[in-house]
SEKOLPA-286377 format. One record per residue (C-alpha): residue in three letters; x, z, y; chain. Coordinates in Angstrom, 2 decimals. Layout:
! residues N
("ALA"; (X; Z; Y); "A")
...
This chain:
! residues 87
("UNK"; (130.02; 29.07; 122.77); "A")
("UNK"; (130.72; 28.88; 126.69); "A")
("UNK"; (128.95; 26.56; 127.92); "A")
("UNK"; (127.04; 22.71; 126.22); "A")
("UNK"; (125.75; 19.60; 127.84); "A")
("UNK"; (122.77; 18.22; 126.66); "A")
("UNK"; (122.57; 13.97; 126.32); "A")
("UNK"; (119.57; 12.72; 128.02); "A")
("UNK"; (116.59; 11.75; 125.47); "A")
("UNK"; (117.63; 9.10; 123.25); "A")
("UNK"; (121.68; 9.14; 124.06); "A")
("UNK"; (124.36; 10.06; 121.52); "A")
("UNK"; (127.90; 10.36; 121.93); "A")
("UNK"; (129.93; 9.07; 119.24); "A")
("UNK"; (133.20; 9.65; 121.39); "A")
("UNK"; (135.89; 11.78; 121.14); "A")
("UNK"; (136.58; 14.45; 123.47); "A")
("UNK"; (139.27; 15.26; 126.05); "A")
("UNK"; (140.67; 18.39; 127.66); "A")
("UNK"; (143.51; 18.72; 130.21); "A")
("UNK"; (145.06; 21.83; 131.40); "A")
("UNK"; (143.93; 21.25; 134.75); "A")
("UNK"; (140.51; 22.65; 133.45); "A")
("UNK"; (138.63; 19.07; 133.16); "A")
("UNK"; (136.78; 17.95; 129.80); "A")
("UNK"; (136.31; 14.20; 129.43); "A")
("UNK"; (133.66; 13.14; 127.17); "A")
("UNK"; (131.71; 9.13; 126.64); "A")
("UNK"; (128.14; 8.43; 125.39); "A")
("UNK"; (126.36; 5.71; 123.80); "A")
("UNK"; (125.43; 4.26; 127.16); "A")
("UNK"; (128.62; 3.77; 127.83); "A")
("UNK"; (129.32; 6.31; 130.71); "A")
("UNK"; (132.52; 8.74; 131.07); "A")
("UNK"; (132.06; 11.95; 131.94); "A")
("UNK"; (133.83; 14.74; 133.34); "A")
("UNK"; (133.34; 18.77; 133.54); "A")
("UNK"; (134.77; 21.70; 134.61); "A")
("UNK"; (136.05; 23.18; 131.45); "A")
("UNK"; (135.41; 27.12; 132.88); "A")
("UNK"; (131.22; 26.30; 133.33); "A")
("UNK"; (130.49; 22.98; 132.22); "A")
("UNK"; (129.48; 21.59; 135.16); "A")
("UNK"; (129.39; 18.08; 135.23); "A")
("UNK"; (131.53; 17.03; 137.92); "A")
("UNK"; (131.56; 12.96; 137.73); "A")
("UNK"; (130.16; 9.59; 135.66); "A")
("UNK"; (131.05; 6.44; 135.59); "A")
("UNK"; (129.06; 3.28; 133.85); "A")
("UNK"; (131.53; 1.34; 132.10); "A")
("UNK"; (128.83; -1.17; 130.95); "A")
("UNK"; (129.85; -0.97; 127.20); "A")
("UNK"; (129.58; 1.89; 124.77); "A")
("UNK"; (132.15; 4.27; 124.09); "A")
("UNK"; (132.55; 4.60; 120.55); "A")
("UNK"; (135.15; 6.81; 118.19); "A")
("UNK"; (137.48; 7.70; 120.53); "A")
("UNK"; (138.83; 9.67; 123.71); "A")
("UNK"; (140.35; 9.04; 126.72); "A")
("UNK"; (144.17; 10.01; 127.25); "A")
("UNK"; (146.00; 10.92; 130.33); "A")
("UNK"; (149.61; 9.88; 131.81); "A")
("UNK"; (151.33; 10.80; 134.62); "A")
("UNK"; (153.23; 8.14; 136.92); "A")
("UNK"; (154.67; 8.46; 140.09); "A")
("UNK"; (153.38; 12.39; 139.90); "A")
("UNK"; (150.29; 11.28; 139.45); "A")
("UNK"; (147.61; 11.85; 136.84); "A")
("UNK"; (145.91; 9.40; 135.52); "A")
("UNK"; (142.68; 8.92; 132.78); "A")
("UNK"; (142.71; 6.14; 130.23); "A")
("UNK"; (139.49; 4.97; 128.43); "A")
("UNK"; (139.17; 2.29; 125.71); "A")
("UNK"; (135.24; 0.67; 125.77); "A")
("UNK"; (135.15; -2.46; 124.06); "A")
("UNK"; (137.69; -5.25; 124.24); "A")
("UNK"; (138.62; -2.94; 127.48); "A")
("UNK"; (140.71; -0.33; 128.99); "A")
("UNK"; (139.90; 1.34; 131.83); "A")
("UNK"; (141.98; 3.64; 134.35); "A")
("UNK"; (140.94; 5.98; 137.01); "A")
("UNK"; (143.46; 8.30; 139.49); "A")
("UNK"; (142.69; 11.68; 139.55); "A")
("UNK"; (142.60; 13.67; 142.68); "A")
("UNK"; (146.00; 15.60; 143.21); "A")
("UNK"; (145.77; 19.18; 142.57); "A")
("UNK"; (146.43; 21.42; 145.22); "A")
């Protein structure tokens, strides 16, 4: 194993996980945060509350306009964030 993250006391993550080959791992938990790491150390690199949980499923990504966005299904919702542009 390369690297794990550890849920906070009481969380579980029922969500799928995502990996790009830009070297980012999206994962959800049952508090209903996204979060990304850096696939090469794990480091946690970003959260964000989406106020419902994330439950059996992942995120996707699409590209538009060159562009990559992240796609995330909580509840009755989807949710899509920009991704910085690679250099």
């Amino acid at each position: 194993m390369k690297w794990e993250y550890r849920y906070t006391l009481g969380t579980t993550s029922s969500s799928g996980v995502l990996s790009t080959a830009s070297n980012l791992v999206f994962a959800g938990d049952g508090d209903g945060n996204i979060l990304a790491f850096d696939s090469r150390n794990g480091k946690n690199l970003w959260h964000y509350q989406l106020g419902v949980p994330i439950r059996s499923t992942a995120g996707t990504t699409y590209m538009l306009d060159g562009r990559q966005y992240l796609l995330v299904p909580s509840g009755s919702s989807l949710t899509a964030f920009a991704l910085p542009p690679r250099p």
